[in-house]
C-alpha positions, 0 to 999 in steps of 0.5 A, a space after each residue: 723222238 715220236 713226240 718231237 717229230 709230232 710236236 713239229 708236224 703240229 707246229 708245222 700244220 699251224 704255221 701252214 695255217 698261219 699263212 693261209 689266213 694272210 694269204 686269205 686277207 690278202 686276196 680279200 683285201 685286193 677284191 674289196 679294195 679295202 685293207 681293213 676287214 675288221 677293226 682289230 687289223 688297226 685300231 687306229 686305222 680303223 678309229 680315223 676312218 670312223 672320224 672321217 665318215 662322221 666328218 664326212 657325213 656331217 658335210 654331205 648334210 651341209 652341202 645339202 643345205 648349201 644347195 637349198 639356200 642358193 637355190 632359196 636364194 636365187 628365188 628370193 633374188 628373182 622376187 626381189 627385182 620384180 618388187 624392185 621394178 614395182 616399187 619404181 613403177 608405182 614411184 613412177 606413177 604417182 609422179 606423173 599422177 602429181 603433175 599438173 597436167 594430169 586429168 581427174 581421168 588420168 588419175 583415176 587409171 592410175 589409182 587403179 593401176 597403183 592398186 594393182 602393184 600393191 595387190 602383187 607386192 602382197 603375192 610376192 611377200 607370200 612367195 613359196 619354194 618348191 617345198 612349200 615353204 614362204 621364201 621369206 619367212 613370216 617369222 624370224 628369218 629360217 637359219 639353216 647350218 652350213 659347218 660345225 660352227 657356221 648358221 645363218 639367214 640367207 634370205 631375211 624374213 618378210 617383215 625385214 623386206 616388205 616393211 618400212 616404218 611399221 608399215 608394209 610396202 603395198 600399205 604405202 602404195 594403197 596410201 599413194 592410190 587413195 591420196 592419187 584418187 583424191 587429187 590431194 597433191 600434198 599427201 601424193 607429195 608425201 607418198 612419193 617421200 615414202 616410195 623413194 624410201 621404200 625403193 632405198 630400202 629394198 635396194 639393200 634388202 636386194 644387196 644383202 640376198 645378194 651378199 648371201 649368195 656369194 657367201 654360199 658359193 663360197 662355203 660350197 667351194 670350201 666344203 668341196 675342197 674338204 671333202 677332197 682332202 677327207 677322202 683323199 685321206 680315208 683312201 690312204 688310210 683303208 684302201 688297198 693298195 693293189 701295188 703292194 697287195 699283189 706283190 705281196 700275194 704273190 709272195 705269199 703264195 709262194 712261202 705257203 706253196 715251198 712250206 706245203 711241198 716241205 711238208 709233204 715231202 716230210 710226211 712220205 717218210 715211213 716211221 722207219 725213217 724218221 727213227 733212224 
C-alpha cells in the first residue's frame, strides 16, 4: 500500500513537472514572440525557416546589388547625355567649320574648341563611381547578380561606348580638329560622316542604359514582393501567436495551480490515513 501510494506521489511530482516545463515554453515563447526555442520543438518547422533565411539572406545581397547597379546606372546615363550633348556640338561645329563663309580664324577657335570636346570625352570614358571604380568598365562590362539565376552588365564597357570602327570617339574629333585646321573641306566632309555616326552610335549605347534601368526597377520590385511573401511565411511558421499563447498560458496555469492544491491537499494526510 505504501509503495502504491509512493509510486503515485512520484508519478504525480513528474506530471506536476511536466506541466511546469510547458508552462515555462509557453511564457517564453509569449516573451521571445518566438514559438520554436530549439529545433526539436518542430523539425520541419525548424528546417523551412532555416530555408527561408537562406532565401532571405541571398535576397538581401541581391538587393544590395540591385541598389548599386541603379545608382551605377544612373551616373552612367548622367555621362551618357554629356557625351550625347558632346558629340552633337562637335557635329555642330564642324559644320559650320565646313561652310564657306568661315574664315582661316574661325577655323582655327574651332579647331581648338573641337580639341576641347575630345579631351573631355576621354574624361567622361574615365568616369568613377563613388567606390572608385570605372563606371564603364575598361574590360569586359562588370556582371553583377540580382536572383539565383539572373546576372547581367547593366552599363556596357567603355569600348562598347567610346568606340566605333576600331576607333575611339575623341580620336574621331582630334581627326575633325586637324582636317578643321587644315581647311581640307573633303576630309571635314568625311569627319562629319563619322560624327553623324557616332552620335547614332551613342544614342543606342544611351537607349540600352536606359533598358537596364528599367530592368532593375523591376527586379527590385519583384525582389520586394518576395520578401513580403518570405516573411510573411517564416512569421507564420516561428512567430508566436500571442492570441493562442495567452489562452493557452492561462490554461496552463490553472491545470498546474488545481494539480498542486490536489496534491498538497493529499500529502496532509497522516500515514495513519492513507492505511486505512
Amino acid at each position: 500500500m505504501i509503495n502504491a501510494v509512493g509510486n503515485r506521489m512520484t508519478r504525480e511530482i513528474a506530471r506536476q513537472q511536466s506541466l511546469a516545463e510547458q508552462l515555462e515554453r509557453t511564457q517564453i515563447q509569449i516573451s521571445s514572440g518566438k514559438k520554436l526555442q530549439r529545433m526539436s520543438d518542430d523539425p520541419v518547422a525548424a528546417r523551412r525557416i532555416a530555408t527561408i533565411g537562406t532565401t532571405q539572406a541571398s535576397m538581401t545581397a541581391w538587393a544590395t546589388n540591385v541598389n548599386s547597379a541603379s545608382a551605377l546606372v544612373s551616373q552612367a546615363d548622367g555621362v551618357m547625355e554629356s557625351v550625347s550633348n558632346l558629340m552633337t556640338r562637335a557635329r555642330e561645329l564642324t559644320l559650320a567649320a565646313a561652310s564657306d563663309t568661315a574664315s582661316p580664324a574661325d577655323r582655327a577657335t574651332i579647331a581648338a574648341e573641337l580639341g576641347s570636346i575630345a579631351d573631355e570625352l576621354d574624361a567622361l570614358a574615365a568616369t568613377r563611381d563613388s567606390n572608385g571604380e570605372p563606371v564603364f568598365a575598361a574590360g569586359p562590362a562588370r556582371v553583377m547578380r540580382f536572383d539565383a539565376d539572373l546576372s547581367f552588365a547593366p552599363v556596357p564597357s567603355a569600348a562598347d561606348v567610346f568606340v566605333i570602327g576600331g576607333n575611339s570617339l575623341s580620336t574621331g574629333i582630334r581627326d575633325a580638329a586637324t582636317a578643321v585646321a587644315a581647311g581640307d573641306k573633303a576630309a571635314m566632309n568625311i569627319s562629319l560622316d563619322t560624327l553623324a555616326d557616332s552620335i547614332s552610335h551613342v544614342a543606342n549605347e544611351h537607349g540600352k542604359i536606359g533598358l537596364s534601368g528599367g530592368r532593375l526597377d523591376r527586379i527590385a520590385d519583384g525582389l520586394a514582393a518576395r520578401g513580403i511573401t518570405l516573411a510573411d511565411e517564416r512569421s507564420a511558421v516561428e512567430d508566436t501567436d500571442l492570441t493562442v499563447a495567452i489562452a493557452q498560458l492561462n490554461a496552463q496555469e490553472l491545470t498546474l495551480n488545481a494539480a498542486q492544491a490536489a496534491f498538497a491537499k493529499i500529502n496532509r494526510q497522516t500515514l495513519f490515513d492513507l492505511l486505512r
